[in-house]
C-alpha positions as a printed NumPy array, in Angstrom:
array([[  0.   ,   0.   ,   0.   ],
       [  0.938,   3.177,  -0.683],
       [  0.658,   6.818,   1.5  ],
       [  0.834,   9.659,   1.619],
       [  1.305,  12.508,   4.084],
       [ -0.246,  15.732,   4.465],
       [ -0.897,  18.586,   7.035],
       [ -4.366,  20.249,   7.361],
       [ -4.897,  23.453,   9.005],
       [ -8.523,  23.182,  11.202],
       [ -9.68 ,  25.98 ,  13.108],
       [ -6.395,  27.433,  13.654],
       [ -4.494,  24.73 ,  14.23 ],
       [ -2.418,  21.982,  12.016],
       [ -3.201,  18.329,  12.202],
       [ -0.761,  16.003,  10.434],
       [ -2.885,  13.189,   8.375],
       [ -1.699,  10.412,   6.551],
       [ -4.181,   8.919,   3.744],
       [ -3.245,   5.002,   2.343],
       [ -4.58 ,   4.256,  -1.016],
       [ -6.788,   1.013,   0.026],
       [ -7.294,  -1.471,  -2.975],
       [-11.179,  -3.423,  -3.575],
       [-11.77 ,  -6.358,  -1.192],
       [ -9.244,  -4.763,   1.247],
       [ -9.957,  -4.664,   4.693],
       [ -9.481,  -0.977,   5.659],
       [ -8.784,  -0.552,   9.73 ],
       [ -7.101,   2.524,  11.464],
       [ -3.545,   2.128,  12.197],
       [ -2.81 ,   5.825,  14.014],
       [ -4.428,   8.238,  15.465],
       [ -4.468,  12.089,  14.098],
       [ -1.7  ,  13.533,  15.54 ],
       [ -1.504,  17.75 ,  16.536],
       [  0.993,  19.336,  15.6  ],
       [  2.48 ,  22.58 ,  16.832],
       [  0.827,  25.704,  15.339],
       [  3.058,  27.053,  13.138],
       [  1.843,  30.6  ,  12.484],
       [  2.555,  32.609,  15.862],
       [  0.995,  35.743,  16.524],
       [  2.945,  38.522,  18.031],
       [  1.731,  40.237,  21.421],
       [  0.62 ,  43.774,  21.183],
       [  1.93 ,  46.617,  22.682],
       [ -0.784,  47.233,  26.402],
       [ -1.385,  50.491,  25.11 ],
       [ -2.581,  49.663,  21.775],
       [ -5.044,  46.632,  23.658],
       [ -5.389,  43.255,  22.236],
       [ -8.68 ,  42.876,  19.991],
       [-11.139,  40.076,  20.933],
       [-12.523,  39.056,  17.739],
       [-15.66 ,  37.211,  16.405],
       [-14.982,  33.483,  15.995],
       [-17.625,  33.162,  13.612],
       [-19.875,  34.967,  11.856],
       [-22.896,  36.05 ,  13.778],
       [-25.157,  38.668,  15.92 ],
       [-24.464,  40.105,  19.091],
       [-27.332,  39.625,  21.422],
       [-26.059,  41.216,  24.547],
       [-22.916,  42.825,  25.852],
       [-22.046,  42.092,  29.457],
       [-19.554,  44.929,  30.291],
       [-18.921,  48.567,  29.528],
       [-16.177,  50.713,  28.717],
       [-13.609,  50.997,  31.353],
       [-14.841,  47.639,  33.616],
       [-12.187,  45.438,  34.775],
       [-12.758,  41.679,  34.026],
       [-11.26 ,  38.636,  35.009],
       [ -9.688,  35.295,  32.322],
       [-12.886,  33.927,  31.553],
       [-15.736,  36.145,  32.598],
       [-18.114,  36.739,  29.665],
       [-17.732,  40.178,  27.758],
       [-20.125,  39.664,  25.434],
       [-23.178,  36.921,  23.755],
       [-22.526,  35.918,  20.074],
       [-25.44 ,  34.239,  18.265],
       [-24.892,  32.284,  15.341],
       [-27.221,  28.692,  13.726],
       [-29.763,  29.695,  16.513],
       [-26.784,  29.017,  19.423],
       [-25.7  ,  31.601,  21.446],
       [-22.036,  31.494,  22.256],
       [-20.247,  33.191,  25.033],
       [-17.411,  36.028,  24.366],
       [-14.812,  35.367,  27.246],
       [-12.201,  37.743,  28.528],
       [ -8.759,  36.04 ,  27.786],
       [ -6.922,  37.291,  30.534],
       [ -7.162,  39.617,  33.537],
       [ -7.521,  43.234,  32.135],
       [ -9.816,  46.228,  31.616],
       [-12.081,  46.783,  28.784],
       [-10.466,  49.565,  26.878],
       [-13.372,  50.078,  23.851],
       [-16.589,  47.959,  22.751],
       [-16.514,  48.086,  18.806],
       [-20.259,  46.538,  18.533],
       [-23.64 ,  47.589,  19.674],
       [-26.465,  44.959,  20.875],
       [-28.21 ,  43.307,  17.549],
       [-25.281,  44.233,  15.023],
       [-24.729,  41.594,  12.752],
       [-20.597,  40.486,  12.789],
       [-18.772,  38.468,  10.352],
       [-15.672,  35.87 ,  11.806],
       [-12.735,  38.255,  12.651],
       [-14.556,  40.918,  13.477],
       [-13.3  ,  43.371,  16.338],
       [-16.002,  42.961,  19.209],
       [-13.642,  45.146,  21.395],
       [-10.691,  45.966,  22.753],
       [ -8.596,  44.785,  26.534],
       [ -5.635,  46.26 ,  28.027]])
């Protein structure tokens, strides 16, 4: 049997996957499991006093934002609610920091990469 190799970039992230050419009347079975790899692509921190941009992760509407201007928030408390297929999807806070500007209003529609708003 033959194979081949290849690396597939999901979501951000790059999953190596290998692919056998299986002849008729072969039994076909598993042999490995995916493997992750290491992202490859990294992103470089921002300067505090330009503030990091939470983004959309996927295109959707913003039914609610939980925090104003100028709050402090904790990693992991919920900034803002992103709705999108009829599920809502919490916008968390990924680190300790303070809100620095909120880019969207309540009911604006969003498409993925979007800047929701903006932490220091």
């Amino acid at each position: 049997m033959s194979s081949k190799t290849y690396h597939i970039k999901l979501n951000g992230k790059v999953y190596e996957v290998e692919i056998e050419e299986v002849k008729e009347g072969q039994n076909v079975a598993a042999t490995s499991t995916p493997k992750e790899q290491p992202q490859q692509e990294v992103k470089k921190a921002q300067p505090v006093s330009s503030g990091e941009s939470i983004t959309a992760p996927m295109p959707g509407t913003i039914t609610n934002i939980l925090v104003k201007e100028g709050d402090n928030v904790k990693k992991g408390q919920v900034l803002a609610i992103l709705e999108a297929m009829k599920m809502e999807n919490e916008i968390v806070a990924p680190h300790d920091g303070a809100v620095k500007a909120i880019s969207v209003d309540k009911g604006q529609n969003v498409n993925l990469g979007d800047t929701l708003l903006k932490m220091a």
